[in-house]
C-alpha positions in Angstrom: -4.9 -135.0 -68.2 -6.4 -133.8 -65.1 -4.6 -134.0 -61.7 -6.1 -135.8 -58.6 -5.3 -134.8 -55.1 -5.3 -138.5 -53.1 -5.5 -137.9 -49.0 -3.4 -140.1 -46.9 -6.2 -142.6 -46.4 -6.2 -142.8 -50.6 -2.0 -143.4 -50.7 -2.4 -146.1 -47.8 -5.1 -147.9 -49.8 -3.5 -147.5 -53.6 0.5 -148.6 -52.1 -1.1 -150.7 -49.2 1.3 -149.0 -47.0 0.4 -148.2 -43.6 0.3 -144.0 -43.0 2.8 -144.5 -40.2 5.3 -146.6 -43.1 4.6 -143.3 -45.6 5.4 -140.2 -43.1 9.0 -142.7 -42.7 9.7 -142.6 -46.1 9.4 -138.8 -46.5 11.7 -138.0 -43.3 15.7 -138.0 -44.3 15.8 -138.5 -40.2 14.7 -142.1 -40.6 16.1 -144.9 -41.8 12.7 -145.9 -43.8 13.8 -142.5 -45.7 12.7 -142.5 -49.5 13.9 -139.6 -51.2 12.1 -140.5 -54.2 8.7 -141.0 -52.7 6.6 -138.0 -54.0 6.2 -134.9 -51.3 3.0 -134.3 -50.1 1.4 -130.9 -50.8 -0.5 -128.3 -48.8 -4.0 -127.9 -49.3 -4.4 -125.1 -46.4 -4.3 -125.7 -42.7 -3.5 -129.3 -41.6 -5.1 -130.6 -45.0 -2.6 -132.2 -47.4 -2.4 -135.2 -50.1 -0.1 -136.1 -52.4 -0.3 -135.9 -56.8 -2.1 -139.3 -57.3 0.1 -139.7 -60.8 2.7 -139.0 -59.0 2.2 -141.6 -56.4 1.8 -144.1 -59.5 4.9 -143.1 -60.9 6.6 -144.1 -57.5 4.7 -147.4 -57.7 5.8 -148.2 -61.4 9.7 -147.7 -60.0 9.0 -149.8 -57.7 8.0 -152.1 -59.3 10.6 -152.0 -62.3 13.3 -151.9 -59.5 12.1 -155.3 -57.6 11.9 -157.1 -60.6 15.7 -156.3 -61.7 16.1 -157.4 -58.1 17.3 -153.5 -56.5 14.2 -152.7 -54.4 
């Protein structure tokens, strides 16, 4: 299995969350907070993205959770 980095742009498009929505659910500050949404990753610089299976992974939980009614 090979790993795929997905930029911000990528993670809006595959969740169809809005980039603002996704920097909320990776700050404990806010109360959008996600602790289970994956971490994004450091490609050097100001570059970063996020694991794309990992992303995927989120989504599946997601989904599992809404349809036992916990989202």
């Amino acid at each position: 299995m090979s790993t795929k980095f997905l930029r911000l742009k990528d993670v809006i498009a595959k969740t169809g969350l809005s980039g603002a929505t996704i920097y909320r659910k990776m700050d404990p500050k806010d109360q959008s907070y996600d602790p289970h949404f994956p971490k994004r990753i450091s490609l050097g610089g100001r570059n970063v993205a996020w694991i794309e299976s990992e992303i995927e992974e989120w989504m599946e939980r997601m989904i599992e959770a809404s349809r036992k009614g916990v989202a």
